[in-house]
C-alpha positions in Angstrom: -4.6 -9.3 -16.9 -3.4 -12.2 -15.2 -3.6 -12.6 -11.3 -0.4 -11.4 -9.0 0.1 -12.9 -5.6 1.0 -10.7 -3.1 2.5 -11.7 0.0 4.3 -10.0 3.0 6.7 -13.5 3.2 10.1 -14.0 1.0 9.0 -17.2 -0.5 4.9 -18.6 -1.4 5.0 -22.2 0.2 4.6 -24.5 -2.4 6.3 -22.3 -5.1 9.8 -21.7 -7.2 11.2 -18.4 -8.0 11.9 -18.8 -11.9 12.7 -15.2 -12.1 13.5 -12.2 -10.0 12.5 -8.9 -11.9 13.4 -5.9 -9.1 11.8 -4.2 -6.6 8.7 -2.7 -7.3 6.9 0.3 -5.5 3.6 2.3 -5.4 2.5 5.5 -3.5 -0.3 8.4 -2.8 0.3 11.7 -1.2 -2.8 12.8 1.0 -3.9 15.9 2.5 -6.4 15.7 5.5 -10.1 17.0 4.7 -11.4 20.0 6.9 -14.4 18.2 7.7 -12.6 15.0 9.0 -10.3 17.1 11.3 -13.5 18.9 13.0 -15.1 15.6 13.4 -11.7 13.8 14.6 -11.4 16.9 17.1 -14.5 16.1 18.9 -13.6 11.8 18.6 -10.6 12.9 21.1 -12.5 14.2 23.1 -15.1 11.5 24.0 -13.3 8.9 22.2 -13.9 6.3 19.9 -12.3 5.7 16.0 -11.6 8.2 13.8 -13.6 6.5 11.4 -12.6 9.3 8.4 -8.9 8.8 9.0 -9.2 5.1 8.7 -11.2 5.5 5.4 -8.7 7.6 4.1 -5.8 5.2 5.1 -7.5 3.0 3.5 -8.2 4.0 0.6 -4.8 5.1 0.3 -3.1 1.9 0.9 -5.7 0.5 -1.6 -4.3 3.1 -4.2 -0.7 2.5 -3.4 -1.2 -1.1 -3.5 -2.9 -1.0 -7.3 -0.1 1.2 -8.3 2.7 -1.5 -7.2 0.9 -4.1 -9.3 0.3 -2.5 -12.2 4.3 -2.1 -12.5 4.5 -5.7 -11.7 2.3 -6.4 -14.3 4.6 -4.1 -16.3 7.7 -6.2 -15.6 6.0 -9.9 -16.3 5.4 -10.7 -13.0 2.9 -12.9 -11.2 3.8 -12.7 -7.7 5.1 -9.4 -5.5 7.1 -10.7 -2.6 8.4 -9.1 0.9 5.3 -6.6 0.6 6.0 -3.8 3.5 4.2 -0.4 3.9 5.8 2.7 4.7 4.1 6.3 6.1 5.8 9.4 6.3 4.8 13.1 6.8 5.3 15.3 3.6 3.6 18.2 5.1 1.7 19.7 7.9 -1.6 18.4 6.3 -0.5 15.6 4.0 1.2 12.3 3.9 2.4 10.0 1.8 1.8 6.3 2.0 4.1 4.0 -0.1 4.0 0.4 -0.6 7.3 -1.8 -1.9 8.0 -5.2 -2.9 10.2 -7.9 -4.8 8.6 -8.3 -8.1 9.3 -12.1 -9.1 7.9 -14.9 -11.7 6.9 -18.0 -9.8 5.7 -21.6 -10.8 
């Protein structure tokens, strides 16, 4: 599978848009773990990172971000423009994390 560029900018300095293909879009819903909210309980109270949550984001924008390229891939593309990532609440223990772009063919 070939290489996809993925940049947050509208353009890749140094490259031409031969083609525009659509907007493209990944996403994971995630539900907090028991154990991470008993550990992230006592974290506010003496401080520090929540060092579960941020592996869990990560992992999650990881996921989303996979998902997005392989419909790029899909589509013929070999660059994902205007990359932005969006969070929102779907319930009281789970989010969703979803990732969108401009799926293009550049030279």
């Amino acid at each position: 599978m070939p290489d996809i560029e993925i940049t947050n900018l509208e353009a890749i300095p140094g490259r031409a848009i031969t083609r525009h293909l659509g907007m493209v879009q990944g996403n994971t819903v995630r539900a907090k773990h028991v154990g991470r909210d008993i550990m992230a309980g006592f974290k506010n109270i003496v401080g520090g990172e929540l060092r579960g949550y941020t592996e869990l984001l990560t992992e999650s924008r990881e996921e989303s971000v996979e998902r997005m390229t392989q419909q790029a891939r899909a589509l013929g593309a070999n660059a994902i423009l205007n990359v932005r990532f969006s969070t929102s609440s779907v319930s009281a223990g789970a989010s969703e994390l979803y990732v969108y772009g401009t799926a293009v063919v550049v030279s």
